[in-house]
C-alpha positions in Angstrom: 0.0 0.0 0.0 3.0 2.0 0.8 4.5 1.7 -2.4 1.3 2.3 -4.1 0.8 5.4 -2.3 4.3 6.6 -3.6 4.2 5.8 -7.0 0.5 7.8 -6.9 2.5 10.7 -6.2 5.4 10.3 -8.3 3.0 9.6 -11.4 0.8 12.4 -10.6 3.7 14.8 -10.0 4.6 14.1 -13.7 1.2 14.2 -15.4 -1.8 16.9 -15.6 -4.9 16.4 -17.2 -5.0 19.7 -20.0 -7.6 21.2 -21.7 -7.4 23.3 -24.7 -7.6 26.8 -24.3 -10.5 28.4 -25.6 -8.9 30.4 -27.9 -7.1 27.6 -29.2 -9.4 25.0 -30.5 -9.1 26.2 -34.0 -4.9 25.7 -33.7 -6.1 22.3 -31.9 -7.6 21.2 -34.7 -5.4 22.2 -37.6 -2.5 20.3 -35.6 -4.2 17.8 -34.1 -3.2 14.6 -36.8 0.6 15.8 -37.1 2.9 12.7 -36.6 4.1 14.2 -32.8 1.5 15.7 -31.7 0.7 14.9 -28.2 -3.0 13.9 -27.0 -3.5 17.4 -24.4 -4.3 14.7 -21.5 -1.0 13.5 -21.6 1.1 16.6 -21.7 3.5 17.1 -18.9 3.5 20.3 -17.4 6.4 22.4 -16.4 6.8 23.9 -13.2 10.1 24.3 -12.6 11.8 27.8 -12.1 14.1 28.6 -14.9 17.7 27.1 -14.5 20.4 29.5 -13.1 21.9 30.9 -16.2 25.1 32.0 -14.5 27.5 30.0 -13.3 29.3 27.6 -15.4 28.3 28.4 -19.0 30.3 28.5 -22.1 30.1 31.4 -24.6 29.0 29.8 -27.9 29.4 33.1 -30.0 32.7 35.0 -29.3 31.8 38.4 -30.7 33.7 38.7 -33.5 33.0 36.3 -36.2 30.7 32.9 -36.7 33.9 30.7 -35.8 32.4 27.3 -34.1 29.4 27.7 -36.5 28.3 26.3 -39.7 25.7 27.6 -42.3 23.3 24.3 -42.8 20.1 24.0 -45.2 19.9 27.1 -47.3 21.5 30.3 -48.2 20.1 32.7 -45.7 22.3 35.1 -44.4 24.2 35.0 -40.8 26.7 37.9 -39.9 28.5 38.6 -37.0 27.7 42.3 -35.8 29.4 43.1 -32.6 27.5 41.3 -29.5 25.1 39.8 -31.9 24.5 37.6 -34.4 22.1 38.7 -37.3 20.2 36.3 -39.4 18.5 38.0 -42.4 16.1 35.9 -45.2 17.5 35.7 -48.4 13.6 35.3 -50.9 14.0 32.0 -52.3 16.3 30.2 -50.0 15.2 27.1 -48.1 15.3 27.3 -44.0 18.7 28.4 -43.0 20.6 26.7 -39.9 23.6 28.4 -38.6 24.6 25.5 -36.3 27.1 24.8 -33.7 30.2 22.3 -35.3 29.8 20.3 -31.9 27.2 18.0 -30.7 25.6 18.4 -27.4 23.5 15.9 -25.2 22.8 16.7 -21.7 22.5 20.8 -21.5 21.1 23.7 -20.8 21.2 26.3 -23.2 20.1 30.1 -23.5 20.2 33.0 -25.5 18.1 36.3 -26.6 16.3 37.1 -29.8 15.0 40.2 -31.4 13.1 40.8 -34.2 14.0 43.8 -36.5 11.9 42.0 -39.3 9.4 39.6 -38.0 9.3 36.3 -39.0 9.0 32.9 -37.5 12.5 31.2 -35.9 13.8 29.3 -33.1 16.5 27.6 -31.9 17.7 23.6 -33.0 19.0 21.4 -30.3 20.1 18.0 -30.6 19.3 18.6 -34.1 20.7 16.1 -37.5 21.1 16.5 -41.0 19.7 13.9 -43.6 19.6 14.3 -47.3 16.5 16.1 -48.6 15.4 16.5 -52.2 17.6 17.2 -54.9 19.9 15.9 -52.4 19.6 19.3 -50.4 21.2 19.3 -47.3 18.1 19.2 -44.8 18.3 20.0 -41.0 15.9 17.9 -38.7 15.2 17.3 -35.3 13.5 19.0 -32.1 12.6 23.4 -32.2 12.5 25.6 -29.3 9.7 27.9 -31.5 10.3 31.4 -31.7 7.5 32.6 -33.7 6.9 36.3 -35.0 5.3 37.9 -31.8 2.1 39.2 -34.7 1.2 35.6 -35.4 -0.9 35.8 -32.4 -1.0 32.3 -31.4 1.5 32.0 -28.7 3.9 29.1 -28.8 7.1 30.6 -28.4 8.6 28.3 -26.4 7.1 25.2 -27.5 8.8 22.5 -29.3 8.4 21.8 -33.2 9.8 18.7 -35.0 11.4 20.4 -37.4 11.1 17.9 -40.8 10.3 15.1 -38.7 6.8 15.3 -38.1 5.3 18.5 -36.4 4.9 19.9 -33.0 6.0 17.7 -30.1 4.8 20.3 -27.6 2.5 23.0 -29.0 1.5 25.7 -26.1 -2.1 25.5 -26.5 -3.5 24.4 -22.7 -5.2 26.4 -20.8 -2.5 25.5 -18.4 0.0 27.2 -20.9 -1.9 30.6 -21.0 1.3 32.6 -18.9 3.8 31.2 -21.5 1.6 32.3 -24.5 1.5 35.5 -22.5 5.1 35.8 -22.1 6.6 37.1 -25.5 7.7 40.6 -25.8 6.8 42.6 -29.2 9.8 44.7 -29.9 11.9 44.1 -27.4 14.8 40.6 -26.7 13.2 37.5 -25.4 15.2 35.0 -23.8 14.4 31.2 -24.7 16.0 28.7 -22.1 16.4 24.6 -22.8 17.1 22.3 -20.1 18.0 18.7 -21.9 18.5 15.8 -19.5 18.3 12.4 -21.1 14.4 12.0 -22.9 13.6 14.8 -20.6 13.2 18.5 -22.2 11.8 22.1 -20.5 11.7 25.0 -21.9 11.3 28.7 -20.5 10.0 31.9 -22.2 11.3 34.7 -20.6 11.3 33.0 -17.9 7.9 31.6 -17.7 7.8 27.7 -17.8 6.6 26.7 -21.2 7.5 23.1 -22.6 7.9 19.6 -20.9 8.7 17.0 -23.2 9.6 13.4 -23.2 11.3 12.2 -26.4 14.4 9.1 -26.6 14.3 9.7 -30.0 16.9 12.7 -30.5 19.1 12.8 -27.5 22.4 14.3 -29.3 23.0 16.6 -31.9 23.8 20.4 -32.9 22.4 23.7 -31.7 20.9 25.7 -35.0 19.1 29.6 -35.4 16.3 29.6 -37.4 15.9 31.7 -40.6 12.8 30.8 -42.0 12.1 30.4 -45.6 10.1 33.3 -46.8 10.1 36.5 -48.5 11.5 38.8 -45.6 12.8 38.2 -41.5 15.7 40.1 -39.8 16.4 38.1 -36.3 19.3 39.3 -33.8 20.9 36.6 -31.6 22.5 37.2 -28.3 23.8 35.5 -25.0 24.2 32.4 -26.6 25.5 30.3 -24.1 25.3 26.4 -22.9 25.9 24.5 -19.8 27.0 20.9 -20.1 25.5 18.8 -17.6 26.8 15.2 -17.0 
């Protein structure tokens, strides 16, 4: 009974019963059938405080030029421009990875993000490459979403399977609402991932957002976003990780 009594608590510690926000049903149901996405019942909630994001951290950009990073997927432009990194769309590119030239498991990872130009980004981790058509380098794998604060839905700080089959963890409970609350138009928003083992949290700002389970991608390289489009101007900043054992 004992034992019983425990595992009730460890198993509801780890679960919560979520409903769909209101104003998210019609997101709900354009998502709903992706390949990852998770029945709302079963999504894990975070409610951890954001990590302590300074002691122990390695810069990853060194404020000078994009040495340690690698241009992946498109043609997109990346510059180094003093404490920043600035990724601009280039009209008829593919998605455009700048990406780390070392592979990370166990982490926590942070950085700022601006929009000068809005459009929708985020941040690869434990992220792969495969061969895509016309034999296009392709960049797959788990999203932190950092999506253009006007699209008005919320799920910055979500995670999107990135060419591997949707949203893992789209921000659409009614458990989520602070998180879809917590991006700033304008102004730098800081994303935070915490990756230990198949377990994955995000924070917005600071606001708890994603808590995800996957075994699937447990190593790879950290990538920013430039999504394929007509127009986006993102600035990068603080880019920094933590390696845990």
């Amino acid at each position: 009974i004992i034992k019983f009594f425990i595992l009730s608590i460890i198993v509801t510690s780890l679960s919560y019963a979520g409903e769909v926000s209101e104003n998210q049903q019609s997101w709900y149901e354009k998502y709903k059938k992706q390949k990852n996405v998770p029945d709302p019942a079963k999504q894990l909630l975070n409610t951890d405080k954001e990590p302590n994001l300074t002691d122990g951290f390695t810069e990853l950009y060194n404020g000078k030029d994009l040495s340690g990073w690698v241009v992946k997927g498109g043609t997109c432009k990346f510059e180094a421009k003093g404490d920043m990194i600035v990724g601009t769309c280039v009209k008829g590119s593919p998605g455009t990875y700048l990406s780390t030239e070392k592979d990370y498991d166990n982490f926590i990872f942070t950085c700022d993000l601006k929009w000068i130009v809005e459009s929708n980004s985020g941040v690869m981790f434990r992220a792969k490459t495969k061969k895509g058509k016309k034999d296009r380098e392709t960049v797959f794998g788990p999203q932190a979403e950092m999506e253009s604060p006007s699209k008005g839905r919320g799920w910055s700080g979500g995670v999107y399977g990135q060419a591997c089959g949707g949203f893992f963890y789209p921000l659409w409970l009614d458990a989520h609402k602070e998180a879809r609350a917590a991006l700033k138009k304008d102004d730098w928003n800081r994303i935070t991932i915490e990756a230990k083992g198949k377990v994955v949290k995000t924070w917005i700002n600071g606001i708890p957002a994603a808590h995800m389970i996957n075994q699937e991608y447990l190593k790879g390289f950290f990538a920013l976003q430039i999504h394929a489009g007509t127009k986006g101007t993102v600035q990068f900043r603080s880019l920094k990780v933590k390696e845990l054992k």
